[in-house]
Structure formats: C-alpha cells, structure tokens
C-alpha positions in Angstrom: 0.0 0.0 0.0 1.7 3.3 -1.3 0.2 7.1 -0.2 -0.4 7.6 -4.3 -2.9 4.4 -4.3 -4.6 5.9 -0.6 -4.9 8.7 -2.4 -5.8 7.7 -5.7 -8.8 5.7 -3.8 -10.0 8.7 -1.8 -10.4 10.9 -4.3 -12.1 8.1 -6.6 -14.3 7.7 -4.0 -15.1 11.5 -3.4 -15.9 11.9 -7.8 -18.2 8.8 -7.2 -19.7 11.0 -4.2 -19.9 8.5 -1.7 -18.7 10.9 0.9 -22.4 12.3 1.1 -20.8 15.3 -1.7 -18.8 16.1 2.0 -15.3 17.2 1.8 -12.3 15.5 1.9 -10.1 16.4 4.3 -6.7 14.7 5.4 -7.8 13.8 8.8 -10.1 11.8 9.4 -10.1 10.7 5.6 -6.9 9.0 4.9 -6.5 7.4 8.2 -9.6 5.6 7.4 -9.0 4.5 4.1 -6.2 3.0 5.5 -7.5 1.5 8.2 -10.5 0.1 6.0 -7.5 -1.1 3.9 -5.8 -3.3 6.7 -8.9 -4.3 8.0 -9.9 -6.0 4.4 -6.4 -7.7 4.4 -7.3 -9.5 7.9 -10.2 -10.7 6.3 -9.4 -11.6 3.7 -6.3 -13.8 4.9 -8.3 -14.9 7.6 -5.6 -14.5 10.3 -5.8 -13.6 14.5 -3.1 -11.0 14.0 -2.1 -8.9 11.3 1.8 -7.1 11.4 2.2 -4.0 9.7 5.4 -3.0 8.6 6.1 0.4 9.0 8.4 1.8 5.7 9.7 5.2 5.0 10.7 8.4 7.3 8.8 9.3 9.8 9.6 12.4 9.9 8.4 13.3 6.5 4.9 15.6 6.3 3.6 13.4 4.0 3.9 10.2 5.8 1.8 11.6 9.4 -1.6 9.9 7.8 0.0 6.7 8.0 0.7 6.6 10.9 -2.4 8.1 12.1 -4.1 5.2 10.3 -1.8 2.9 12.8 
C-alpha cells in the first residue's frame, strides 16, 4: 500500500460521491481509508493478527496519515 494508491482511492471515492458530496479532508479521511485497507487484508487472509510493517521516514509531512491510520 503506497500514499499515491490511498490517495488515488480517496479521491475516486469523493468523484463517485460516496462521501455524502462532503469534503475531503486529510484527517479523518486518509486514516480511514487505510485502516479500512488493513482491516480488508485481515479478512481476507483470515488470520488472529495482522503485522504492519512500517516503511519510509517518519519524519516526512507526508507520511503523518500513515501513521495516524496505525
């Protein structure tokens, strides 16, 4: 999971309007997408626990929605 496909499937999902026609906005938006995205990858590999691995630099602006999403 990249921030360009998080993204990519946020906005998809705001031109199909099934945020209500609502705004997106960073927070709480991405953080659930990715989230929603983990959660489907439990599922679907049917396992008690699920390890993320955490890649890139936390430091960086751009990366603070994934870890909120943690």
């Amino acid at each position: 999971m990249t921030t360009g496909q998080i993204y990519q499937e946020v906005i998809r999902r705001e031109r199909n309007l099934e945020y209500g026609g609502e705004d997106v906005e960073v927070y709480p938006d991405i953080p659930k997408e990715i989230i929603r995205r983990i959660e489907a990858c439990h599922e679907k590999a049917k396992s008690e626990i699920t390890v993320i691995e955490y890649g890139g630099t936390v430091e960086r602006r751009s990366a603070s929605g994934f870890l909120g999403g943690n």
